[in-house]
C-alpha positions in Angstrom: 0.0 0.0 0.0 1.1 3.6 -0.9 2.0 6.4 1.7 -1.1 7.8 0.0 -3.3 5.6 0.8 -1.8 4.9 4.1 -2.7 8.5 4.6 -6.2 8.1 3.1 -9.3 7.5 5.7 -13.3 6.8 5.5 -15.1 8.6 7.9 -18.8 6.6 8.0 -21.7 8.3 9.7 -24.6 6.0 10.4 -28.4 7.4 9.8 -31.2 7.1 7.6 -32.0 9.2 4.5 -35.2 11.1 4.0 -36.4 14.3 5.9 -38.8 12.3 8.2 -35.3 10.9 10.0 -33.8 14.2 9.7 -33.6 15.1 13.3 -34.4 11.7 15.1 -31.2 9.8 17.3 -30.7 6.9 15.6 -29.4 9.9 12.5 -26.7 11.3 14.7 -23.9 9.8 12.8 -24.9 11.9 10.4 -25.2 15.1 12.4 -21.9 14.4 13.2 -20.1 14.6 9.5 -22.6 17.4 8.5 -20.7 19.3 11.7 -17.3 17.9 10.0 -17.8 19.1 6.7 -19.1 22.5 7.7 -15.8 22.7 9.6 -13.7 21.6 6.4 -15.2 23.7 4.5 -17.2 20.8 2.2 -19.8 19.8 0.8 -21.7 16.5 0.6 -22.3 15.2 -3.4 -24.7 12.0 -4.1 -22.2 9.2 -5.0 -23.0 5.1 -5.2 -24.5 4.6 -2.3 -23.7 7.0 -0.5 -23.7 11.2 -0.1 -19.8 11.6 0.3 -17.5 14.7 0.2 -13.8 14.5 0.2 -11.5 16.9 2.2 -7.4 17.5 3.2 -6.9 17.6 7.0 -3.0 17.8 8.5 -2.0 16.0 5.2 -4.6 13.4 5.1 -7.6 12.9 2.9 -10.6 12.2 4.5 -13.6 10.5 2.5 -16.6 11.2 4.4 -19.8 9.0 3.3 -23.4 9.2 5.0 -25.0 6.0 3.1 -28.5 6.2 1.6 -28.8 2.2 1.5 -30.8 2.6 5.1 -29.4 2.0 8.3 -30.0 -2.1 7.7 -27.4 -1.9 4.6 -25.4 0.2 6.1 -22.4 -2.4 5.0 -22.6 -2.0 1.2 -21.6 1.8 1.2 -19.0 1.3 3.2 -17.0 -1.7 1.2 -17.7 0.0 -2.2 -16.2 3.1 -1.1 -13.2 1.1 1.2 -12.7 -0.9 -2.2 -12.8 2.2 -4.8 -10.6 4.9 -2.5 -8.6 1.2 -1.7 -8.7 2.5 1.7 -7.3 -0.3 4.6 -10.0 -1.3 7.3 -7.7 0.3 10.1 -8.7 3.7 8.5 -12.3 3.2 8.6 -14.1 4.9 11.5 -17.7 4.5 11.6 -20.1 7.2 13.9 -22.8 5.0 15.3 -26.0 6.0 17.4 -25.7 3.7 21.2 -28.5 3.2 23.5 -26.2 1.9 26.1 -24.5 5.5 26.5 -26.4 7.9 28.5 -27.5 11.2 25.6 -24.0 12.8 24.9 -21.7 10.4 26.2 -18.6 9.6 23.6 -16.6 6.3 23.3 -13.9 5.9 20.9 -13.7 1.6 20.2 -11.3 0.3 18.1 -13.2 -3.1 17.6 -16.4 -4.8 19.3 -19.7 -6.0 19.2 -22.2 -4.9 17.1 -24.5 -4.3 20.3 -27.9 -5.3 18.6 -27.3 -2.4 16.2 -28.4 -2.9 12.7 -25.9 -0.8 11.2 -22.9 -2.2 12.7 -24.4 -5.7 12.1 -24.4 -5.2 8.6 -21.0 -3.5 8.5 -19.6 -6.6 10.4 -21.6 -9.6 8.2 -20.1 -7.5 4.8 -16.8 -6.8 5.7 -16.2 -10.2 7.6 -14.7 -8.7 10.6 -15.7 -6.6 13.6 -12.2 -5.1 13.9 -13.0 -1.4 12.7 -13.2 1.7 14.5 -16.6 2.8 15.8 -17.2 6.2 17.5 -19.9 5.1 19.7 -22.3 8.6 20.4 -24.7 8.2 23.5 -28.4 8.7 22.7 -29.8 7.1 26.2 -32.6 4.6 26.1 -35.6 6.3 28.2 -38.4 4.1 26.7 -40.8 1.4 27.5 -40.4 -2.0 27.2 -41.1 -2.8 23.4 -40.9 1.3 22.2 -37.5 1.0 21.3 -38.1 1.6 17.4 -40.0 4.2 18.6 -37.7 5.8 20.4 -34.4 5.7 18.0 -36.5 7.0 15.4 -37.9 9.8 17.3 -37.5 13.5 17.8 -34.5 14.8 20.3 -36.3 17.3 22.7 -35.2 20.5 23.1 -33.6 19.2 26.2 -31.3 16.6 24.6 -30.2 18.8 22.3 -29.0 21.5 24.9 -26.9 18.5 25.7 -26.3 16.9 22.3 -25.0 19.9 20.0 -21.8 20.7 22.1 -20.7 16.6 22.0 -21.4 17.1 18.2 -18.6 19.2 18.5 -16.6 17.3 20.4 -17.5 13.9 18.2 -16.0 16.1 15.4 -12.7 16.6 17.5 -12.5 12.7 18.2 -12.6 12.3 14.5 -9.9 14.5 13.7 -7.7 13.2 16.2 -8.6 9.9 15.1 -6.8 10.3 11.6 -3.7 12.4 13.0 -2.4 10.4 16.5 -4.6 7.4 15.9 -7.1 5.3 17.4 -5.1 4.1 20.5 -4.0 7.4 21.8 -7.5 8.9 20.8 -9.7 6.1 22.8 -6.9 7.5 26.2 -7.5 11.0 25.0 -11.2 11.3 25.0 -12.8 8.5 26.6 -12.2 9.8 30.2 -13.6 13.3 29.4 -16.8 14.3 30.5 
């Protein structure tokens, strides 16, 4: 592999097209690289499978792809677009929504389980291995006994959001250092903060 494509990473933020998801939980992957690509100046294009924008950060190019396959296919955006950029699976990072993180809370994983979660599912049955990045982005999981699909797919309340924007921000920041010190020294750097 090149130093260019040693230098080259996928940024995958997990949602659901259409404005009816626009603004429910189980979307904030995607809030997340709209925050990104306002940041580097981008913008998002429709490509196969996927809305993806391309950007230079610290030397690096950074391919950033919200999927429009659904949440469930999540898996097939991500391979054609590791396959086409011939982008290594150690420079994937996926943003994923996580109902076992109170609303806000960040965790930076370098591998794991897909948690139940659809998305990651997917991503793991396609690329036949669980051993990718996930940025794991608390949404909480205040809902009754069988209202879970309900409840990703809602609404954040005003509330949430008071807490939710400024660990956008922060989610943005994980990503960056993600793709300049790495995923080891980024899990120590921001996985203890607050």
């Amino acid at each position: 592999m090149s130093i260019k494509n040693i230098l080259k990473y996928l940024i995958c933020g997990l949602g659901n097209i259409g404005d009816e998801y626009a603004n429910t939980r189980h979307n904030i992957g995607f809030w997340v690289l709209d925050s990104l690509a306002k940041e580097l100046n981008i913008k998002f294009e429709i490509g196969r499978h996927a809305y993806i924008a391309e950007a230079k950060y610290k030397g690096r190019t950074l391919i950033l792809i919200k999927p429009t396959t659904y949440m469930n296919l999540s898996g097939k955006a991500i391979k054609y677009w590791l396959d086409k950029e011939n982008i290594s699976k150690e420079n994937l990072l996926v943003v994923v929504d996580d109902l076992a993180l109170e609303p806000g809370i960040l965790r930076m994983k370098k591998a794991g389980s897909d948690g139940g979660h659809n998305g990651l599912i997917h991503i793991t049955e396609t690329l036949l291995t669980k051993d990718f990045a996930r940025l794991r982005f608390g949404i909480g999981n205040d809902f009754a006994k069988g209202y879970q699909v309900d409840y990703v797919l809602g609404k954040w309340t005003r509330k949430e959001e008071e807490v939710i924007l400024p660990k956008v921000d922060m989610a943005v920041d994980v990503i960056k250092n993600f793709t300049t010190i790495g995923v080891e020294r980024t899990m120590n750097f921001f996985n203890n903060k607050k």
